[in-house]
C-alpha positions in Angstrom: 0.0 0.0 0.0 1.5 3.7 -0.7 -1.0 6.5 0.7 1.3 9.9 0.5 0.3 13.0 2.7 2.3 16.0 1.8 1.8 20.1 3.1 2.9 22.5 0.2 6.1 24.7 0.9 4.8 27.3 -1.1 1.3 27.7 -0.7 1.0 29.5 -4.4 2.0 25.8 -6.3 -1.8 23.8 -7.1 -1.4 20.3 -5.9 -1.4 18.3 -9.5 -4.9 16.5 -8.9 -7.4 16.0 -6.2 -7.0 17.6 -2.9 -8.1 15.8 0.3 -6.7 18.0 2.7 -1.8 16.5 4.2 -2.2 16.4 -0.2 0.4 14.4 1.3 1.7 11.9 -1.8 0.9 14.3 5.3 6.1 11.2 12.7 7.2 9.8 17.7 6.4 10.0 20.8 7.6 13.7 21.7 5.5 14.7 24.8 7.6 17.6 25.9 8.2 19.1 22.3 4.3 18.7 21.1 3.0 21.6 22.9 1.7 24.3 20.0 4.5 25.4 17.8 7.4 23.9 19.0 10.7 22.7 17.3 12.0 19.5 16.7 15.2 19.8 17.2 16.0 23.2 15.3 13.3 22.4 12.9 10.0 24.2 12.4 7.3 21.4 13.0 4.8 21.2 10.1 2.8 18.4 11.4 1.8 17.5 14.9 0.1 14.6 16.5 -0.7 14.7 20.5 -1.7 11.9 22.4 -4.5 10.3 19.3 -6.9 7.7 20.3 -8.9 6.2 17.9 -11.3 3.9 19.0 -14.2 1.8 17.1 -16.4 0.0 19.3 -14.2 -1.5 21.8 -11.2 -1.5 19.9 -8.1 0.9 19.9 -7.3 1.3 16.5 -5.2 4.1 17.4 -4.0 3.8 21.3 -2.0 7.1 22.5 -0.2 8.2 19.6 2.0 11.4 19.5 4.6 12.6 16.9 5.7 15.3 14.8 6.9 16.3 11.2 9.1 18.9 10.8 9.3 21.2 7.9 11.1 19.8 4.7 11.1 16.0 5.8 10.3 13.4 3.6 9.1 10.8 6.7 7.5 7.2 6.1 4.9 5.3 8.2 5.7 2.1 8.0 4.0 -1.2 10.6 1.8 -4.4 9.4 -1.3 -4.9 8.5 -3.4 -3.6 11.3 -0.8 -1.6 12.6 -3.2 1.5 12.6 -1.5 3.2 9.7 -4.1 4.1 7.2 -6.6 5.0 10.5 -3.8 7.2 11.3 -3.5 9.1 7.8 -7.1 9.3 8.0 -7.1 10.8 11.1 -4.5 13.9 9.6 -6.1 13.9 6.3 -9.7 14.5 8.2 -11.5 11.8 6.9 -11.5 10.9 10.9 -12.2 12.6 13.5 -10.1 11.2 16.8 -11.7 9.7 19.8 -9.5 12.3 21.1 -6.5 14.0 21.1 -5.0 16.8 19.0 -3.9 17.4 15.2 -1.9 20.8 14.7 -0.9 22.1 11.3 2.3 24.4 12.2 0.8 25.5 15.3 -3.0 25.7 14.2 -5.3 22.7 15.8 -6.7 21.4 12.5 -8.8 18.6 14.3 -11.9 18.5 13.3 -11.6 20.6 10.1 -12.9 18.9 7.6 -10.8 17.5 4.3 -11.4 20.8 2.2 -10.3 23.5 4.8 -7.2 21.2 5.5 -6.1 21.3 1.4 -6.9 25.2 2.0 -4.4 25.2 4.2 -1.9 23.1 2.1 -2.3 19.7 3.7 -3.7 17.8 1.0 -3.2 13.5 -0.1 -2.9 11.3 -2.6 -3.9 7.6 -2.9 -2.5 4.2 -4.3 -4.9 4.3 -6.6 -4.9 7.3 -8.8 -8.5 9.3 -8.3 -8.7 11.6 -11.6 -11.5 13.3 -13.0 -11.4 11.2 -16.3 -14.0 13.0 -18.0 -11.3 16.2 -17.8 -8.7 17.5 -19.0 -5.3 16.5 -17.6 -4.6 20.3 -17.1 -8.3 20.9 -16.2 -7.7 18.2 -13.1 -4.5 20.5 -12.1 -6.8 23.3 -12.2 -9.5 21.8 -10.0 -6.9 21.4 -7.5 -5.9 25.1 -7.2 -6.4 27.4 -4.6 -9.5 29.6 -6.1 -12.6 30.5 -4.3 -13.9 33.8 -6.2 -15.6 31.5 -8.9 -17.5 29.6 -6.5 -19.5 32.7 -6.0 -22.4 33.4 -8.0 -21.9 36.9 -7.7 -18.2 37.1 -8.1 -18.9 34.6 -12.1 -21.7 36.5 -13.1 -21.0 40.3 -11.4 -17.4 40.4 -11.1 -16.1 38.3 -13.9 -12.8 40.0 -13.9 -11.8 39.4 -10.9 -12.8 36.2 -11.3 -11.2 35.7 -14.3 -8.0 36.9 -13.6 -7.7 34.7 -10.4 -8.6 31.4 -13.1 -5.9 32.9 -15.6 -3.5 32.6 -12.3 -4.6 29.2 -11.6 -3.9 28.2 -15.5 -0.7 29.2 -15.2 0.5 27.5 -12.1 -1.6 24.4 -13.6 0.9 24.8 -16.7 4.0 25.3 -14.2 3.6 22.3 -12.5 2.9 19.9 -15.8 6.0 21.2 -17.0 7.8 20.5 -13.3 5.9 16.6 -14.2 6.8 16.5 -17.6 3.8 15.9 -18.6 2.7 19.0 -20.6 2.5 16.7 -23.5 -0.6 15.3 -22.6 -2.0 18.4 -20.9 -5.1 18.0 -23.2 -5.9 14.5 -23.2 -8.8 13.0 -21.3 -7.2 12.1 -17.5 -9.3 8.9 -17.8 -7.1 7.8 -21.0 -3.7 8.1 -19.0 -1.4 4.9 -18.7 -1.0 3.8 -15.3 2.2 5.5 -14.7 1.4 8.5 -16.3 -1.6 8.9 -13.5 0.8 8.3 -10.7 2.5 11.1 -11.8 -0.2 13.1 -12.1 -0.8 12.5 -8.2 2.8 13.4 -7.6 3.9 9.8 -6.7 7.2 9.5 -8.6 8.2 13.1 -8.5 9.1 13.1 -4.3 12.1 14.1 -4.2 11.7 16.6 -7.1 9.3 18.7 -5.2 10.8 17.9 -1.6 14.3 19.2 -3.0 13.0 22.5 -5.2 10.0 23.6 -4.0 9.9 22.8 -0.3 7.3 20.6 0.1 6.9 18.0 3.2 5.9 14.7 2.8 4.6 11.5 5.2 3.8 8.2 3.4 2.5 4.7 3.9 4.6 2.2 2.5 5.4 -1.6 3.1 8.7 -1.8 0.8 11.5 -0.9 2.9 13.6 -0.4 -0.5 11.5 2.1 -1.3 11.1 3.7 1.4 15.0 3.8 2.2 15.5 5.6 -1.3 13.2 8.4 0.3 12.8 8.7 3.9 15.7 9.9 6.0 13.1 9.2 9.0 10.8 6.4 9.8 8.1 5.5 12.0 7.1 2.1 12.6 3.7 1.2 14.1 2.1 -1.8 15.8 -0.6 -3.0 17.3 -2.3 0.6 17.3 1.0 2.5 18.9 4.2 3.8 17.9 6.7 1.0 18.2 10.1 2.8 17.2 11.2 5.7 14.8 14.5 6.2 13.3 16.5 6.0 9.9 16.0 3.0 7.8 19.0 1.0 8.9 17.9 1.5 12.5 14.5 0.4 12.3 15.5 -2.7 10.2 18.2 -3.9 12.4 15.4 -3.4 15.6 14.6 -6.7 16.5 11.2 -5.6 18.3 10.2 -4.5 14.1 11.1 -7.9 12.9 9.0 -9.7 15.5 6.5 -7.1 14.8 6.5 -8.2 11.0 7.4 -12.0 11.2 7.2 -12.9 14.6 4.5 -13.8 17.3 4.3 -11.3 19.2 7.1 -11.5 21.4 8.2 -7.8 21.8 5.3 -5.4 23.6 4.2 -2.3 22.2 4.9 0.6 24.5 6.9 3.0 26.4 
């Protein structure tokens, strides 16, 4: 599975498809540095999880989770099936709302803001399987995804149809920018929904990571099982089991940690918790 959360570094860039709201293809435990806008390390924090419980029924899908993302990290959420994971990125993308605890967007409790106002606010995500509007435009999907509110108004299409059209004429061009960033201006007219496979991934960011982590400042969490993969990406990763944060580190340290083998192959042996 490969779910990718990212927050835009600059705000003025569209996101190249559908916004959810960590368009991130959105970190652990940290008590004394998840207060507000704190720092990890010398880092600005971009994402911030406190103390998240997510329960269904009488299960803890989610039992007491707390991490951060600073600004600029590429960071992967690794953990087996069941390990709470995609709960999790649910929970930061707003599709959930937590049982309780907090979600802060540099600073700004974001908890139960729903998908749309998070993209607003650049936290937007992508899926493993591409989501396109196939009956548009590839360039028309880019423009879907930017940041325009003027021609949602009534009054502002029909009364003030300059304002409104310069603001779309904006949007076009950054649409343009960023099919040029994915190479992809090529097919900027063609249907979405006739796109190869790997030419929709791309259109939902997926193989351009470090391309937009490196020139444009954007910070990305992802969901990923292949450790290969996620080693040619994340310089941080947090491994989760059994509904709890089980270790973070780089890649060599959490595949060398015997409680993330057991946790993956084992029985069981190693216990979840602090």
């Amino acid at each position: 599975m490969r779910s990718i959360g990212k927050v835009r570094g600059n705000r003025t860039q569209p996101a190249p498809h559908h916004l959810s709201k960590l368009h991130a293809r959105l970190p652990l435990t940290l008590p004394s540095l998840l207060r507000g806008r704190g720092e990890l390390g010398s880092r600005r924090l971009v994402i911030t999880l406190e103390n998240i419980i997510m329960r269904f029924g009488g299960l803890h899908a989610v039992d007491d989770v707390s991490f951060a993302i600073a600004k600029g990290e590429i960071t992967g959420l690794i953990g087996p099936n069941g390990a709470g994971k995609t709960t999790l990125f649910n929970i930061i993308a707003g599709r959930l709302f937590p049982t309780s605890g907090r979600v802060l967007l540099e600073g700004k409790d974001i908890t139960t803001l729903p998908p749309h106002e998070r993209a607003r606010l650049g936290l937007a995500r992508t899926f493993q399987i591409p989501h396109e509007f196939g009956a548009l435009t590839v360039l028309e999907n880019l423009m879907v995804a930017g940041e325009t509110s003027r021609g949602e108004s009534a009054f502002n299409a029909v009364l003030r149809r300059s304002l409104f059209a310069s603001e779309e004429r904006a949007v076009f061009e950054r649409a343009r920018d960023t099919l040029d960033f994915l190479e992809l201006s090529h097919v900027r007219n063609e249907k979405a929904g006739n796109l190869s496979g790997g030419q929709k991934k791309l259109l939902e960011l997926a193989e351009k990571i470090k391309r937009l982590n490196a020139e444009r400042g954007y910070t990305f969490c992802l969901i990923e099982h292949d450790l290969d993969y996620v080693s040619r990406l994340c310089g941080d990763v947090i491994v989760m089991a059994q509904g709890k944060v089980l270790t973070r580190g780089t890649v060599d340290e959490v595949r060398n940690d015997e409680r993330v083998i057991e946790a993956y192959f084992g029985g069981g042996k190693y216990e979840v918790g602090t």
